[in-house]
Steps between C-alpha positions, in 0.01 A plus 500: 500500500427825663646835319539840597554755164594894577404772302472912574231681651159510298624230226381207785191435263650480228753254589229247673306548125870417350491180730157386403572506150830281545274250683550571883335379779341618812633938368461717761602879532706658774683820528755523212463075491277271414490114604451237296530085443659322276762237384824474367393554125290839643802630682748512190252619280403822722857580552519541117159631405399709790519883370376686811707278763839595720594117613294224559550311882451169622401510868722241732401566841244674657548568876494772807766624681510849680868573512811366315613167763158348422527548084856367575441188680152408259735567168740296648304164526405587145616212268674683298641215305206470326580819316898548506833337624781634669666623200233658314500902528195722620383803581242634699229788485292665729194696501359610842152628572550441881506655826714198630794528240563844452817428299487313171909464504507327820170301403733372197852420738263285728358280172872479341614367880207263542610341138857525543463340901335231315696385284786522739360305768374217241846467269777767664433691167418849463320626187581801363287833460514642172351828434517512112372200259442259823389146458172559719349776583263520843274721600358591822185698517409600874148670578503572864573165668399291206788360283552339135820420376474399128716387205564781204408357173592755308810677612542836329218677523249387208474862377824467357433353190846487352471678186552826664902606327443852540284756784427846517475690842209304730364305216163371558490137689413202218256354763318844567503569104361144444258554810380850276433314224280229658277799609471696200349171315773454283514238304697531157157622309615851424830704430683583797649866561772586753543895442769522802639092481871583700616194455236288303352278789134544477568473095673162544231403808228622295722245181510205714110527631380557111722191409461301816838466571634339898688816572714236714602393163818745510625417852829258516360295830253464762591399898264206417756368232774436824220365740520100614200362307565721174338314210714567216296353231175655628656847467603470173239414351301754698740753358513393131146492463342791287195312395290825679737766308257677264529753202526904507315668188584877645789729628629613747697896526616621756717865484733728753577851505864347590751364245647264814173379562453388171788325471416333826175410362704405181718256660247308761240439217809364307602275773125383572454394104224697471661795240209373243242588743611843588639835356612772713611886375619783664242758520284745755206466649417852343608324108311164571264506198780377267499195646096449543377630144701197354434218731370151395178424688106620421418442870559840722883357685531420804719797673718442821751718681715570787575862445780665775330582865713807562805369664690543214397826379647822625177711567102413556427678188678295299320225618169632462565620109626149435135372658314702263697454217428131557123623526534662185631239344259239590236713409619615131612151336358208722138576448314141554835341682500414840778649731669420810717724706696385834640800733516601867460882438121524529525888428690406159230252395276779562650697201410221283199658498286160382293328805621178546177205453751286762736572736685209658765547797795295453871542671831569295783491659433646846275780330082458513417556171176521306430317136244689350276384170383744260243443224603740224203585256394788237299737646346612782502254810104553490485352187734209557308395780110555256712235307601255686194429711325466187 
């Protein structure tokens, strides 16, 4: 079978590598997607492994139409019975790149009449649209006069891993977070710092990547689970198998200047299972060295962060003191580590005053953003350099 995965803007890559290494077929990258082929088995399994995907779609029906009669009358010689019967619920959702359907709402009433007209004409029954927890899900993608209506496998979106109890304001997206990860190389060989965590998700993505934990693992159900040919037995033991779980042998911190956003933290690595794995404190930026001159690991950490942009903060100054006191920070007590920050003020990363080796634009939220990599050393950036092209 034919698959479509989504994913956010610069992760693309790293989602067709995620692919390969489950065993797809025929991976190809497209914007924020990549396509893919493989069976039943494949499907289940990148629902609940898949760290840097949104949903995963299986294409229906391919076809043209230039204005709303002609996607009506095609969808309605659709056999829809092959997917559905009259009394099983569905939704629809749109997304519209097109100058022929201007209006993804209306795009979605002319699918939902083409399925309901259906089933009316064939058995006098009317299925029933059901916006929240349907029993299918369809999509229909239209790019200019070129049409795909699909099938949801996954339902909620796949960045909602379900151990998520408690948030802080705009916490960072599990997907993106996982996405960050992927890039930096991690790969559970070092400590882990978080020196601004919020609410603990790239500690517990960072926990689940080390361990090789499905972050699906947490969810309560997939779309596939309610679709005609569900294999019941295949999924479970697709889901009970942790024969590619592996062993931890370091730590993982992560701290806040904010007593809420520990507790946050607190409570989600709690509900993930992971509170072995991970200690958090409440502590500055500014008083950070309490934490590093104790930690468990001979290797220089690996350092990650999503520091505040500057919406939140009352005045640009504040912003920019916080930027260098991360600078300063990194530069007294990670000496040897290798750091990551994410942020879309480009004059704040500035005042980190280290020049990034890497800097990778990726999109959170609606916000461009940059994920710079610093290579923290002793010394003089002349001399780190002599020594490593030695």
């Amino acid at each position: 079978m034919r698959y479509l995965a989504k994913t956010f803007k610069g992760l693309e890559s790293v989602l067709a590598q995620e692919l390969m290494n489950l065993g797809a077929s025929n991976v190809r990258e497209a914007k924020r997607a990549v396509t893919f082929e493989g069976d039943k088995a494949l499907l289940y399994r990148a629902n609940l492994s898949l760290r840097t995907a949104s949903r995963i779609l299986m294409p229906i029906l391919t076809f043209k139409a230039k204005d709303t009669d002609s996607l009506y009358e095609q969808l309605k010689a659709l056999d829809w019975s092959a997917y559905m019967t009259a009394k099983t619920t569905f939704a629809v959702d749109a997304t519209v790149y097109s100058d022929f359907f201007r209006h993804s709402e209306f795009l979605r009433y002319r699918v939902k009449d083409a399925i309901v007209d259906y089933w009316r004409d064939k058995t006098g029954e009317r299925p029933s649209v059901k916006i929240d927890n349907p029993d299918l899900l369809f999509n229909i993608h239209a790019s200019q006069d070129v049409l795909t209506l699909s099938l949801d496998s996954s339902g909620e979106s796949l960045h909602k891993r379900g151990y998520r109890v408690a948030a802080t304001e705009a916490p960072i997206n599990e997907a993106l977070a996982a996405g960050m990860l992927f890039l930096s190389g991690w790969n559970g060989q070092t400590d882990f710092y978080d020196p601004m965590c919020g609410s603990g998700t790239l500690l517990i993505e960072a926990a689940l990547m080390a361990l090789n934990i499905p972050p699906g693992i947490f969810r309560k159900s997939f779309a596939f689970e309610k679709w005609n040919d569900f294999d019941a037995d295949l999924w479970q033991d697709i889901y009970n198998d942790d024969s590619m779980e592996r062993p931890f042998h370091h730590h993982i911190y992560g701290s806040d200047a904010g007593y809420y956003a520990v507790q946050a933290a607190l409570k989600n690595i709690h509900s993930a299972q992971l509170d072995k794995y991970i200690s958090v404190r409440q502590v500055r930026i500014q008083e950070l060295h309490d934490i590093i001159d104790n930690h468990s690991s001979n290797h220089g950490p690996l350092v990650m962060m999503n520091p505040p942009y500057g919406e939140r903060l009352s005045h640009d100054k504040d912003v920019l003191r916080l930027y260098q006191d991360i600078g300063t920070a990194l530069k007294h007590h990670f000496a040897g580590a290798d750091a990551w920050i994410i942020s879309s003020n480009e004059e704040a990363l500035k005042c980190v005053g280290l020049k990034p080796s890497e800097r990778i634009h990726l999109l959170n939220g609606e916000l461009d953003c940059l994920f710079n990599h610093y290579k923290l050393f002793t010394g003089t950036h002349k001399d780190f350099k002599k020594n490593t092209t030695r």
